[in-house]
PAZAPA-4460 file (N, C-alpha, C; in steps of 0.05 Angstrom, whole numbers, plus 32768, in hexadecimal, padded with zeros to 4 digits):
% residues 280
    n_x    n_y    n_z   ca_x   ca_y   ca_z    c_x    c_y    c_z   seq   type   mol
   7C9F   835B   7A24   7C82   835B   7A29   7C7B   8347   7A3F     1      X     A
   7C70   8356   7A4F   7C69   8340   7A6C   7C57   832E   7A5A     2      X     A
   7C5B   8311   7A71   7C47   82FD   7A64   7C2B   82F9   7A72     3      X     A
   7C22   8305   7A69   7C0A   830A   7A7B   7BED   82F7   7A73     4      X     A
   7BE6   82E4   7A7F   7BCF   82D1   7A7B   7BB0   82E1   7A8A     5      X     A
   7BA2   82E4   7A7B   7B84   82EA   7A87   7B78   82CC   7A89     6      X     A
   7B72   82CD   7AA6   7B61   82AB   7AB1   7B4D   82B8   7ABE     7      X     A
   7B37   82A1   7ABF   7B1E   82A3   7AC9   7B17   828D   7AD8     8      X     A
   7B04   8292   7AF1   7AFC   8287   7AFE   7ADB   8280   7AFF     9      X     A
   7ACA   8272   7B0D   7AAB   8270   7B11   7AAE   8266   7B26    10      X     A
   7AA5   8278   7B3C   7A95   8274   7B5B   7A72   8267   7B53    11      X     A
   7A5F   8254   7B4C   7A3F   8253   7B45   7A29   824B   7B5C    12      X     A
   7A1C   8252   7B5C   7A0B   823D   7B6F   79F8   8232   7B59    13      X     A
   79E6   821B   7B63   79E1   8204   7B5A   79C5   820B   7B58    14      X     A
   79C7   8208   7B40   79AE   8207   7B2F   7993   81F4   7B2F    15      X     A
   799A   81DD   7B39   7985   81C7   7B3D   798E   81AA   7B2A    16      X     A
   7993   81BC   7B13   799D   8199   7AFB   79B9   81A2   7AEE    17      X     A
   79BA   818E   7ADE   79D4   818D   7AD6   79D8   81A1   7AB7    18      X     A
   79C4   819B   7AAF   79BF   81AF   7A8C   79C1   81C9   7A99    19      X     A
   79B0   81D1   7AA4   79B5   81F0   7AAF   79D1   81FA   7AB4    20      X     A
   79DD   81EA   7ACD   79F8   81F1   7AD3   7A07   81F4   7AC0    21      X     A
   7A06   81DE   7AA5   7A19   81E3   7A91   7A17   81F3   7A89    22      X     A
   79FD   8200   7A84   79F1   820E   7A6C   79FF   8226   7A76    23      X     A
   79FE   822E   7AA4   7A05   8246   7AA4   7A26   824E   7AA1    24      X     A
   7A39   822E   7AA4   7A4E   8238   7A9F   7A58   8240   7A88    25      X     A
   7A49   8239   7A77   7A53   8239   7A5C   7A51   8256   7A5A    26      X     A
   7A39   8262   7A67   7A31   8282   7A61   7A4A   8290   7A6A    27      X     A
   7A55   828F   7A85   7A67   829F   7A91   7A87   829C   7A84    28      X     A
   7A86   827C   7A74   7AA6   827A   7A64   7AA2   8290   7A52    29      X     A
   7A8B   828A   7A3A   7A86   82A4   7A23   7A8B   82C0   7A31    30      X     A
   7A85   82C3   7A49   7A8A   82E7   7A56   7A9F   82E1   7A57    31      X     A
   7AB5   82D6   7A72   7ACB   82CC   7A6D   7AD5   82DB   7A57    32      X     A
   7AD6   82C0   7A43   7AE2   82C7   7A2B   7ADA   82E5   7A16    33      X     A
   7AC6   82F0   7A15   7ABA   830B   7A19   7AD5   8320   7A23    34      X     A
   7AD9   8316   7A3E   7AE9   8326   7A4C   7B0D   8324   7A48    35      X     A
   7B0A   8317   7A30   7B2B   8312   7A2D   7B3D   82F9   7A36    36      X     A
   7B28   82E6   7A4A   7B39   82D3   7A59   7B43   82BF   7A47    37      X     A
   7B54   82AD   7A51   7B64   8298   7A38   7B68   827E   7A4D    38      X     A
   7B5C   8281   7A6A   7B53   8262   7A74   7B40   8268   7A8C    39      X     A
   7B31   8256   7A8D   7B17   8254   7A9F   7B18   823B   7AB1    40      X     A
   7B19   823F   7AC7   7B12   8228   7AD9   7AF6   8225   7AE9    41      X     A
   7AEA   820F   7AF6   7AC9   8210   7AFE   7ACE   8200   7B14    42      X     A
   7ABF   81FD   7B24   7AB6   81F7   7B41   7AB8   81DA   7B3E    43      X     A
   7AC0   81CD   7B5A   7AC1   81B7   7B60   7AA6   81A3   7B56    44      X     A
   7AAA   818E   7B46   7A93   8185   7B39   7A7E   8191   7B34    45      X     A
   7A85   81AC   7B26   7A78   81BE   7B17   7A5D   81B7   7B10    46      X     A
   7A4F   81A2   7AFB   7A46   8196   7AEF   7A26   8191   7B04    47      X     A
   7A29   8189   7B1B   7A18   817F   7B38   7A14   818D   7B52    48      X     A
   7A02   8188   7B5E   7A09   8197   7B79   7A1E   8185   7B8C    49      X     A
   7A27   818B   7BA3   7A35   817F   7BB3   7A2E   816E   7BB6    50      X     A
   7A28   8158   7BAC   7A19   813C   7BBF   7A25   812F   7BCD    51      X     A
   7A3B   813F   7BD4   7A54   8127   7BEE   7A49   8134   7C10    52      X     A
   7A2E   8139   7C0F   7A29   814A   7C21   7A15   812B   7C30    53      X     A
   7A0A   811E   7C20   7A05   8102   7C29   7A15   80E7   7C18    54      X     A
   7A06   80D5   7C17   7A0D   80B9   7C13   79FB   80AC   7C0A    55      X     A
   79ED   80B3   7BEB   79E2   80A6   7BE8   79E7   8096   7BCB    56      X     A
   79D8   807C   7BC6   79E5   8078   7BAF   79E2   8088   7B97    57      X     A
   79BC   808D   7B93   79C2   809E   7B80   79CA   80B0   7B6A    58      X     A
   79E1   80BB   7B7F   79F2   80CF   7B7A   7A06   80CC   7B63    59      X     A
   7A0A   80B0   7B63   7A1E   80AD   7B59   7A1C   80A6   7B2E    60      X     A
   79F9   80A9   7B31   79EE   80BF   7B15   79F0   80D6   7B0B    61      X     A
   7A0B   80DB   7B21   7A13   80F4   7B13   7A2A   80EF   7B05    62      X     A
   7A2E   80DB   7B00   7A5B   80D8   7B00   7A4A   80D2   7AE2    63      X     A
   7A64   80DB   7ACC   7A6F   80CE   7AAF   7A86   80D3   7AAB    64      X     A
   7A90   80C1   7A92   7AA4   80B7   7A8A   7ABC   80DB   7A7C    65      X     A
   7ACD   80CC   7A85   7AE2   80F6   7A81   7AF6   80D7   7A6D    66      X     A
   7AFC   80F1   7A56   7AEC   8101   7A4B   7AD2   8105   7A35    67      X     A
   7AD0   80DF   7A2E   7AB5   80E6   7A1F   7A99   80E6   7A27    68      X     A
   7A9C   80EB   7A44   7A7D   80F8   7A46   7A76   810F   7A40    69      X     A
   7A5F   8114   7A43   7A42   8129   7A3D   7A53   8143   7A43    70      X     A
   7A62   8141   7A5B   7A63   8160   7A60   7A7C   816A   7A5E    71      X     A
   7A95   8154   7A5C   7AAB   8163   7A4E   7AAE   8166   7A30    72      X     A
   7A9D   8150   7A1F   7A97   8154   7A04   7A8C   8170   79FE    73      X     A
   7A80   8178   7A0F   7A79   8193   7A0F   7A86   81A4   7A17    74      X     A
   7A8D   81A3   7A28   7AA7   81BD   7A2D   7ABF   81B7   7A1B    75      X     A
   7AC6   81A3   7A0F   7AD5   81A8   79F4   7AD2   81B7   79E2    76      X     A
   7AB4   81B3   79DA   7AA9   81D1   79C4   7AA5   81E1   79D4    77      X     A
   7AA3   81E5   79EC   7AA3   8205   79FC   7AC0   8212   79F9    78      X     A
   7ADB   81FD   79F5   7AF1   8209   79F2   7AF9   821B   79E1    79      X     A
   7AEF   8205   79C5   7AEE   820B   79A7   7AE8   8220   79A0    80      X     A
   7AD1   8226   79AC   7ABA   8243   79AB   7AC9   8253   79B3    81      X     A
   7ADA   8250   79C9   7ADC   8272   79D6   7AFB   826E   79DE    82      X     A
   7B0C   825D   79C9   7B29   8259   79CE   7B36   8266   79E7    83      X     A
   7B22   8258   79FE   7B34   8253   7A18   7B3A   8237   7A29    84      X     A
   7B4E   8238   7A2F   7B56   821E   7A3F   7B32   821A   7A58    85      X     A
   7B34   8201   7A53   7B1F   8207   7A6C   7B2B   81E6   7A86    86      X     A
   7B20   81E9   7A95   7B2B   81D9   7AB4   7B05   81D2   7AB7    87      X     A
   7B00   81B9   7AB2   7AEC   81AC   7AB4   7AE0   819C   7AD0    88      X     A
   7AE6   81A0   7AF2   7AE4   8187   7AFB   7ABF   817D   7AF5    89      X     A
   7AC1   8163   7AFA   7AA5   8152   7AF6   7AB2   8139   7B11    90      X     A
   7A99   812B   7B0A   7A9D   8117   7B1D   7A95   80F3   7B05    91      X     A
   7AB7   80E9   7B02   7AB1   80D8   7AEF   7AB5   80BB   7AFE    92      X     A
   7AAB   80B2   7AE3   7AA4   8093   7AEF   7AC1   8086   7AD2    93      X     A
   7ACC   807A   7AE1   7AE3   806A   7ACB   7ADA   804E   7ABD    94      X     A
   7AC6   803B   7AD7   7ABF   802A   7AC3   7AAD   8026   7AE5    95      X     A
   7A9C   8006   7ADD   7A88   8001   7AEF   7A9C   7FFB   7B17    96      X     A
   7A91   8017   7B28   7A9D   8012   7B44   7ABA   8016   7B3C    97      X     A
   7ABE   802E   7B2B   7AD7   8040   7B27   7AD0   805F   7B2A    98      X     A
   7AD0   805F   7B41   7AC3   8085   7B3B   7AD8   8097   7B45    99      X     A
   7ADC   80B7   7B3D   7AF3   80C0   7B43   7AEC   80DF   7B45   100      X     A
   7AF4   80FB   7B51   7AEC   8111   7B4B   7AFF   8119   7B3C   101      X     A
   7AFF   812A   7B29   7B11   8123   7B1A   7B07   8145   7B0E   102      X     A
   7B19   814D   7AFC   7B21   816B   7AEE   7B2E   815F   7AD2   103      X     A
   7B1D   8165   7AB4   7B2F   816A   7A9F   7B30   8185   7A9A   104      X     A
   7B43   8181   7A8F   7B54   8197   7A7B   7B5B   8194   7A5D   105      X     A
   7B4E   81AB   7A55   7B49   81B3   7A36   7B4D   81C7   7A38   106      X     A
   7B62   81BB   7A19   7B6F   81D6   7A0E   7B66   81EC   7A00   107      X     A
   7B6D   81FB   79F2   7B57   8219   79E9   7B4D   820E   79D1   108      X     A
   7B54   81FC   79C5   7B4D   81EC   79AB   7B3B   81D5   79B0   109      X     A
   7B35   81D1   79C8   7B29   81C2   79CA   7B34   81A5   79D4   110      X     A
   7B4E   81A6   79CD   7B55   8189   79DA   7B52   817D   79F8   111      X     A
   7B4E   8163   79F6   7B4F   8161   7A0F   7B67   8156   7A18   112      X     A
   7B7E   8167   7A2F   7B99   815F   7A2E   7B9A   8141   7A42   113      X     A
   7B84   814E   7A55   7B87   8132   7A6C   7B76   8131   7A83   114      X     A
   7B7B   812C   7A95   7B66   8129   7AAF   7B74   8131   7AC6   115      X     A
   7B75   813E   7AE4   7B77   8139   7B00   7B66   812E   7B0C   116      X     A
   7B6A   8114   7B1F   7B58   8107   7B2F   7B5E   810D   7B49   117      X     A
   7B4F   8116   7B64   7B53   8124   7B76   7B62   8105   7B89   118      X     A
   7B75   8113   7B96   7B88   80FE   7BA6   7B7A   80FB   7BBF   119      X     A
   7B6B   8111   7BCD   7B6C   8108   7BEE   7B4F   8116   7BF0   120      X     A
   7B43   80FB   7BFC   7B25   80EF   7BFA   7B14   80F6   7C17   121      X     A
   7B0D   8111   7C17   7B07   8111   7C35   7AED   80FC   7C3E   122      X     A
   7AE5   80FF   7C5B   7AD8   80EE   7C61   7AC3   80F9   7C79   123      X     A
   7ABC   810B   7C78   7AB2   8123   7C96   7A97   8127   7C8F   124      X     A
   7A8B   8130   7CA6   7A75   8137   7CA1   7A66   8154   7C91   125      X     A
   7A57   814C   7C7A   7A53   8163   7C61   7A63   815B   7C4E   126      X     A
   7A78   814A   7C50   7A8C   8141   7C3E   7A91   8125   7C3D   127      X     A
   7A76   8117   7C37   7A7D   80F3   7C36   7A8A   80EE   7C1D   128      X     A
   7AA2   80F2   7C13   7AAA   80F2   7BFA   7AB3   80CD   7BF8   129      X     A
   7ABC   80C9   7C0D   7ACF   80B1   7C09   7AB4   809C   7BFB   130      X     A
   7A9C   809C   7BFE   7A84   808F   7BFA   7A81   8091   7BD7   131      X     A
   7A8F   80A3   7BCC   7A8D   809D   7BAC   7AA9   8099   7BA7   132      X     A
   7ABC   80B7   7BA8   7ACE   80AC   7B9D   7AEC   809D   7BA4   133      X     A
   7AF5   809A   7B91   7B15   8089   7B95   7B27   80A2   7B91   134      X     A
   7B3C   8091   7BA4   7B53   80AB   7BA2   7B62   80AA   7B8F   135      X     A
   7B6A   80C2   7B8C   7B73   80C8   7B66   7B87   80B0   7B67   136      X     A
   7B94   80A9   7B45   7BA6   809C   7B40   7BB6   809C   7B26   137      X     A
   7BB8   80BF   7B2D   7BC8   80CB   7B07   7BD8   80DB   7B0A   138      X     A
   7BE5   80DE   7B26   7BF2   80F1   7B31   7BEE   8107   7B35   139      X     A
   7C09   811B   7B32   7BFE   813C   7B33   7C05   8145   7B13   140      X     A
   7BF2   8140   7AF8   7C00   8148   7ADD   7BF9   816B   7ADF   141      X     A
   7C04   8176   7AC9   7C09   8193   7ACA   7C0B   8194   7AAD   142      X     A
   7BF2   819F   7A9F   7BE9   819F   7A84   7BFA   81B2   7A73   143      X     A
   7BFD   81B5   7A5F   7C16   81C9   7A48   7C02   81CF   7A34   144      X     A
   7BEE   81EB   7A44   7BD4   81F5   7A33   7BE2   820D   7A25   145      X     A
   7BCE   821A   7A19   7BD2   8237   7A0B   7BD2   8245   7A1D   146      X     A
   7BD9   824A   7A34   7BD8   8260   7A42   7BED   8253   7A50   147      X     A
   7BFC   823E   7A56   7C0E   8232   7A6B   7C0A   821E   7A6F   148      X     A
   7C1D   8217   7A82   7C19   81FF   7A94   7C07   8204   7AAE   149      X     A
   7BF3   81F4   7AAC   7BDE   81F6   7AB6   7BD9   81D4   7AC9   150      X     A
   7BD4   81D6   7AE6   7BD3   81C0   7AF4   7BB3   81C4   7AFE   151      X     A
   7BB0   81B2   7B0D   7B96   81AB   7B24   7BA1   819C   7B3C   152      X     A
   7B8A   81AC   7B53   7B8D   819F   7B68   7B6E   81A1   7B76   153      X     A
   7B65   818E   7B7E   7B44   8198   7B88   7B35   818E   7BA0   154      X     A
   7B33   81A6   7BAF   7B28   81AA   7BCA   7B36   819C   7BDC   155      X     A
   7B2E   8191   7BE9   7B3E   8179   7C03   7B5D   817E   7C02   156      X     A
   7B66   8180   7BE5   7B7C   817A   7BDC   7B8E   8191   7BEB   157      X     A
   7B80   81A4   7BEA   7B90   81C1   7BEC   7B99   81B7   7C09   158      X     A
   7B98   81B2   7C20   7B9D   819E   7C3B   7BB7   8192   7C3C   159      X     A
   7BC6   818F   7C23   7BD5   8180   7C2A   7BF1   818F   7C09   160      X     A
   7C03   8194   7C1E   7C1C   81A0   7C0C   7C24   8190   7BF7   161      X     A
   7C28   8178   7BFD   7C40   8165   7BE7   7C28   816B   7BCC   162      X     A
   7C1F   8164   7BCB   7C09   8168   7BB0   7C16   818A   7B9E   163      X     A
   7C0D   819E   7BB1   7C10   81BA   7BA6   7C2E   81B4   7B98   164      X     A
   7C40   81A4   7BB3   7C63   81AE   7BA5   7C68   819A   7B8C   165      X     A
   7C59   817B   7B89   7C57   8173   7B6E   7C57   8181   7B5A   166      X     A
   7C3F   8194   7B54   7C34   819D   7B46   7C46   81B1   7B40   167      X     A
   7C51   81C2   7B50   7C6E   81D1   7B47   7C84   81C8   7B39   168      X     A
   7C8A   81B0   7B47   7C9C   81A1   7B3D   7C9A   8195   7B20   169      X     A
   7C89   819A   7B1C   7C78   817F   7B05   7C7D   81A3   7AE9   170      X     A
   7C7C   81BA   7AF8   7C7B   81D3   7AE3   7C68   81E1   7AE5   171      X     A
   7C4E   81E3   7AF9   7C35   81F4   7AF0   7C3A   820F   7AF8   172      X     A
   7C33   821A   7AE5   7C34   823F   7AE4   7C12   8246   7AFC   173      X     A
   7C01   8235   7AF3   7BE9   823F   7AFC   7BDE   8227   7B08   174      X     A
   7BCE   8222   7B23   7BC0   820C   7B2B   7BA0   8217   7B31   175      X     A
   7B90   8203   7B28   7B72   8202   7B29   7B73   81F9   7B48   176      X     A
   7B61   8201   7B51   7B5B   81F8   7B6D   7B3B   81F5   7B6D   177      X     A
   7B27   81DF   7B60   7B0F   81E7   7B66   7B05   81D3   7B77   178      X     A
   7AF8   81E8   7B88   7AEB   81D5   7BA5   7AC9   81E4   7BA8   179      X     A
   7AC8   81D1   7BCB   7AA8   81CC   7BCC   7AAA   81CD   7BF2   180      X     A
   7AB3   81E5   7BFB   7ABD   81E4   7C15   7AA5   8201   7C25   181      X     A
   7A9C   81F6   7C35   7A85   8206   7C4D   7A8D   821C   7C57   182      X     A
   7A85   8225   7C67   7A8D   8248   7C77   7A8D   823C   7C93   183      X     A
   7A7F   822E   7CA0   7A8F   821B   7CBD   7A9D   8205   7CBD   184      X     A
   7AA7   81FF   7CA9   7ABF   81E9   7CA5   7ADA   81FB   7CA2   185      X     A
   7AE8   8203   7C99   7AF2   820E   7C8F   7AFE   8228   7C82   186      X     A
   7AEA   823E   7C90   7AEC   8254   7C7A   7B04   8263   7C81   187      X     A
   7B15   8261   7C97   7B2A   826F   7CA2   7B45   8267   7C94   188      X     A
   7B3D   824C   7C84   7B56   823E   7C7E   7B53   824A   7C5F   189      X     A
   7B43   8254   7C4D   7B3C   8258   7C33   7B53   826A   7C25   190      X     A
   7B50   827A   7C36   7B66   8299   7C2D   7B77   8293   7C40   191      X     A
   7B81   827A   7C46   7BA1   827B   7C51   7BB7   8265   7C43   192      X     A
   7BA9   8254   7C33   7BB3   8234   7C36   7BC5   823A   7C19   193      X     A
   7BA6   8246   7C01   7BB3   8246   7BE6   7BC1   825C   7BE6   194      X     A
   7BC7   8277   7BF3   7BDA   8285   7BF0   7BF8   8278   7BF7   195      X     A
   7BF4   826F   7C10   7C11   8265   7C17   7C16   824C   7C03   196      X     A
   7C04   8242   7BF1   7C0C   822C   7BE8   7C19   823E   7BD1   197      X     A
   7C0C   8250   7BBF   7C1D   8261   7BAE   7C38   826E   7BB5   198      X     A
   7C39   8267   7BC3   7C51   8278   7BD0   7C6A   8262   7BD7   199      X     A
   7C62   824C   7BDF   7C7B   823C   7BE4   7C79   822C   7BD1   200      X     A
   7C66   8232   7BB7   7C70   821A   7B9E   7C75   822E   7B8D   201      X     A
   7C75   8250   7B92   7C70   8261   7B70   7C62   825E   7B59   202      X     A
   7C4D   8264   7B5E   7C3F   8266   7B4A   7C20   826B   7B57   203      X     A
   7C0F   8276   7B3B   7BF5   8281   7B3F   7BEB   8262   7B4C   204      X     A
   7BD3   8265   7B5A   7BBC   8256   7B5B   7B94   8269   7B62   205      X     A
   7B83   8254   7B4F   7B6C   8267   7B4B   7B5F   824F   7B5C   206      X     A
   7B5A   825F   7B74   7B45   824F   7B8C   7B2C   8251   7B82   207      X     A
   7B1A   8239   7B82   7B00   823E   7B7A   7AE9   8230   7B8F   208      X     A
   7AD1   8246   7B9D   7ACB   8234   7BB2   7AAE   823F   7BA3   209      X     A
   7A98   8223   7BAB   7A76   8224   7BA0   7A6F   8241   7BB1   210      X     A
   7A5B   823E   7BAF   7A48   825B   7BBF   7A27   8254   7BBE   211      X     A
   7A1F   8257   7BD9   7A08   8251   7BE5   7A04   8238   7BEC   212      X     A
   79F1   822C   7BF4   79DC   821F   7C01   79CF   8211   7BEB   213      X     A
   79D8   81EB   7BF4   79CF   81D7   7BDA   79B0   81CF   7BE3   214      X     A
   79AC   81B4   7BD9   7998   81A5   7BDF   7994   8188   7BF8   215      X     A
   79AD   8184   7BF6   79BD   8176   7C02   79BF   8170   7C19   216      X     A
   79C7   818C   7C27   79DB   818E   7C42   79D8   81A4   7C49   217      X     A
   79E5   81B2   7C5D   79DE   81C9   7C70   79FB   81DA   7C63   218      X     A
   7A09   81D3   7C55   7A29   81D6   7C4D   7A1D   81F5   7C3E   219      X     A
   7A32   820C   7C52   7A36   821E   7C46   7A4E   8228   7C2F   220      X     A
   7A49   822A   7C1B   7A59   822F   7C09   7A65   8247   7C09   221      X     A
   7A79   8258   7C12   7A79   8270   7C11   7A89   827F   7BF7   222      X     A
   7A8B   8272   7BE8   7A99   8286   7BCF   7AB6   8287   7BD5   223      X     A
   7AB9   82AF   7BD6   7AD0   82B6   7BD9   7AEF   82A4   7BC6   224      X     A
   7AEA   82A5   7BA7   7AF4   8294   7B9E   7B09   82AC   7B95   225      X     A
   7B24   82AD   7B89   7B3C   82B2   7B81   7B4F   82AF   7B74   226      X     A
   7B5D   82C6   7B6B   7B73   82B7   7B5D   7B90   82C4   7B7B   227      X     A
   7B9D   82B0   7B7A   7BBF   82BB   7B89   7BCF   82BA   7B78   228      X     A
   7BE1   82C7   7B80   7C06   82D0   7B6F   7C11   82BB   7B7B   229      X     A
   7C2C   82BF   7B72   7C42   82AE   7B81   7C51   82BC   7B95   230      X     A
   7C44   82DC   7B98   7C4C   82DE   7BAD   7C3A   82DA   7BCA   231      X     A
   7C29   82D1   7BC4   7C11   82CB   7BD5   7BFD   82E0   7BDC   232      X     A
   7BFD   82F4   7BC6   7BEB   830B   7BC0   7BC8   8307   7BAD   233      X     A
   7BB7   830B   7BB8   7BA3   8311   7BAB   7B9E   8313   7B97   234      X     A
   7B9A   8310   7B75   7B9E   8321   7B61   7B85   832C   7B61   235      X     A
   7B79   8346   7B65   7B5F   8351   7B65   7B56   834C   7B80   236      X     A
   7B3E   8351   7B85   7B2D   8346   7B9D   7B19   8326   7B8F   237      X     A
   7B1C   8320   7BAF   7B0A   8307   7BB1   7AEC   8304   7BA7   238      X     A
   7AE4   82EC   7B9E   7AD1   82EC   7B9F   7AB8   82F4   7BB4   239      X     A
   7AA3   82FB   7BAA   7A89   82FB   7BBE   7A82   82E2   7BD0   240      X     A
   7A85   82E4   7BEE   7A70   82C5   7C00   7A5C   82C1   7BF6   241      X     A
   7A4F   82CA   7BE9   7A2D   82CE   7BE6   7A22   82C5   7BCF   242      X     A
   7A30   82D1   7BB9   7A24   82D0   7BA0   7A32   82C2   7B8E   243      X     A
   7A2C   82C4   7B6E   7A37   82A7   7B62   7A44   82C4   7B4F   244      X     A
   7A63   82BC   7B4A   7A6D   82D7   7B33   7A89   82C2   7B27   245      X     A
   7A89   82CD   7B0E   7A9E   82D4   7AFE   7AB6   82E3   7B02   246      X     A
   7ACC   82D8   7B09   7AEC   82E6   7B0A   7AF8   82EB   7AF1   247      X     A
   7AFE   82F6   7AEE   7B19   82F4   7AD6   7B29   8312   7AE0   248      X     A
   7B44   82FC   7ADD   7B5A   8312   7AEB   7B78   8313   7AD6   249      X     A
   7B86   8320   7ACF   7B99   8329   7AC3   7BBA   830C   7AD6   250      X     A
   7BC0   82FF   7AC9   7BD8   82EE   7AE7   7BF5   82F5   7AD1   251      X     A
   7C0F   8303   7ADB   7C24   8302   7AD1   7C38   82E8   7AD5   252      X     A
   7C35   82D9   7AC1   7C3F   82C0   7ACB   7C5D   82D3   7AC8   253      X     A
   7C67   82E3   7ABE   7C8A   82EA   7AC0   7C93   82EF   7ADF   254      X     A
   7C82   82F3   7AF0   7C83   82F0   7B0C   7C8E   82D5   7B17   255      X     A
   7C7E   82C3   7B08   7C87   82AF   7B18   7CA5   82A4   7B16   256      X     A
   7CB4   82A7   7AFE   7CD6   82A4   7AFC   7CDB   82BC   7B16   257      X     A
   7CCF   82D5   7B19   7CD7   82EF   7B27   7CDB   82E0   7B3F   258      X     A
   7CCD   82DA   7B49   7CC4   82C2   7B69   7CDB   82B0   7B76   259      X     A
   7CD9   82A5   7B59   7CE9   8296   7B5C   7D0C   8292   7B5A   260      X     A
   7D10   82AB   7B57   7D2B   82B4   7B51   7D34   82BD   7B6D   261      X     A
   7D24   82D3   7B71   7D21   82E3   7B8D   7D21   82CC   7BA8   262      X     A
   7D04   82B8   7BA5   7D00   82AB   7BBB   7D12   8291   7BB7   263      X     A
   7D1E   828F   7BA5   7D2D   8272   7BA2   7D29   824D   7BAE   264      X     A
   7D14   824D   7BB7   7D08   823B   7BC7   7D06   8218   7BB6   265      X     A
   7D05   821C   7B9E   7D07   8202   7B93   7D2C   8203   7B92   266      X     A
   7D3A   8210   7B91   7D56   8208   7B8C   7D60   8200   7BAB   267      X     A
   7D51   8202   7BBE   7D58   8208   7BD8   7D47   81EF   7BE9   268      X     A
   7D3A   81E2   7BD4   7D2C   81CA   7BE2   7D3F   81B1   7BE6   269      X     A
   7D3D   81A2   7BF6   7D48   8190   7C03   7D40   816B   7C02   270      X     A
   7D36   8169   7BEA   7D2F   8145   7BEA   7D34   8131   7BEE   271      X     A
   7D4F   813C   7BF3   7D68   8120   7C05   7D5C   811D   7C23   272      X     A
   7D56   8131   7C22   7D53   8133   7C41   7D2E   8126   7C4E   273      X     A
   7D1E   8123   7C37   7CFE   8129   7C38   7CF4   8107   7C2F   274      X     A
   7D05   80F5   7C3D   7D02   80D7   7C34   7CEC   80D5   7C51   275      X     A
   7CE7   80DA   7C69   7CD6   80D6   7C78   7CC1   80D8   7C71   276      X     A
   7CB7   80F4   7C62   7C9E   8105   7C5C   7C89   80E5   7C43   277      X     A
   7C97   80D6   7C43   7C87   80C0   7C27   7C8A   80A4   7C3F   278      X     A
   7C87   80A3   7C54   7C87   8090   7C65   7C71   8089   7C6D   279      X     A
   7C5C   8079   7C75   7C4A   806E   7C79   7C4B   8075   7C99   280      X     A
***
């Protein structure tokens, strides 16, 4: 019997507050889960609008404590409810002038297994990130949920390989990718970066990009969010530029041993040789 995982995705646009937003993801996990899925991932600091679009202090009333704040305490019982893994990012605060962007992960029962804190902190214009947070410092972990091994990597991150091949290395069947990336920054690089990253680490990854126009900033969100194979295939079609929707796609993780048999690329890697690539 193929091993076949139903995962789900949420492309949203931004509601105005933070109760709403929860209120609407919670709606689309229950369809989701409705629809058969057994893990759900959500948009780059899901929870808020983009506020890395300025610099203000403010902003930084949006960060709580992972995992016993307000809103993963709650997506705990969103797990419970509708026994799926869910991929949480928020934007947490660790203790006073400790802030981090950061993704938990809970299991279909509700546990909370652990955290990703995003490694590489952009700094550009629409994207003053370096102005809240710190760069991660928990490595690349790769969670052992009911559906798999399950990793994170988010936004900026996708930019840079050694992270994706961690995360291989480390065991993930499936990687969260949720980001917060424009339609003139970047949109050429969207449907090129995480396919080939599925492809030279094997394994699924579910790209997740906002959609529309914040409060903020001029930052176009364009959607077009996804799941890839490991062979750097599509599963289904992409999300909508435009509008805010719900994925859930069918992923054969027995593919990914298939990949990897065929493409042989971790037996064929070379780390004796890759002592420059960690040089300053």
């Amino acid at each position: 019997m193929a091993n076949v995982v139903r995962a789900a995705l949420v492309q949203a646009t931004w509601t105005g507050d933070t109760a709403s937003m929860v209120a609407k993801h919670e709606e689309h996990a229950r369809e989701a889960a409705r629809q058969g899925a057994k893990v759900i991932g959500f948009q780059e600091v899901f929870n808020a609008p983009y506020f890395c679009q300025v610099q203000e202090p403010e902003h930084y009333g949006w960060a709580e404590p992972v995992p016993d704040g307000p809103t993963v305490t709650r997506m705990r019982e969103l797990a419970r409810e509708t026994g799926m893994v869910i991929v949480v990012p928020v934007f947490e605060v660790e203790q006073s002038g400790f802030y981090f962007n950061t993704a938990a992960v809970i299991d279909a029962d509700g546990t909370y297994l652990g955290k990703y804190r995003k490694h590489h902190i952009p700094q550009v214009k629409g994207f003053w990130e370096k102005y809240y947070f710190k760069p991660g410092n928990l490595g690349w972990p790769v969670f052992d949920t009911a559906v798999g091994k399950v990793g994170v990597y988010i936004c900026y991150d996708r930019h840079f390989p050694e992270g994706w091949r961690q995360l291989g290395l480390n065991g993930a069947q499936l990687v969260y990718n949720p980001s917060a990336t424009s339609r003139g920054l970047s949109a050429y690089l969207w449907q090129l970066e995480q396919p080939a990253a599925a492809v030279a680490n094997e394994y699924f990854i579910a790209a997740i990009n906002r959609v529309g126009q914040e409060e903020y900033g001029d930052n176009d969100f364009y959607g077009t969010s996804y799941f890839v194979d490991p062979r750097g295939q599509f599963v289904g079609e992409t999300a909508s530029d435009k509008t805010e929707e719900l994925i859930v796609r069918d992923l054969d993780f027995d593919l990914i041993e298939e990949v990897r048999q065929q493409w042989a690329f971790y037996r064929d890697r070379r780390p004796d040789a890759y002592e420059g690539l960690v040089q300053p």
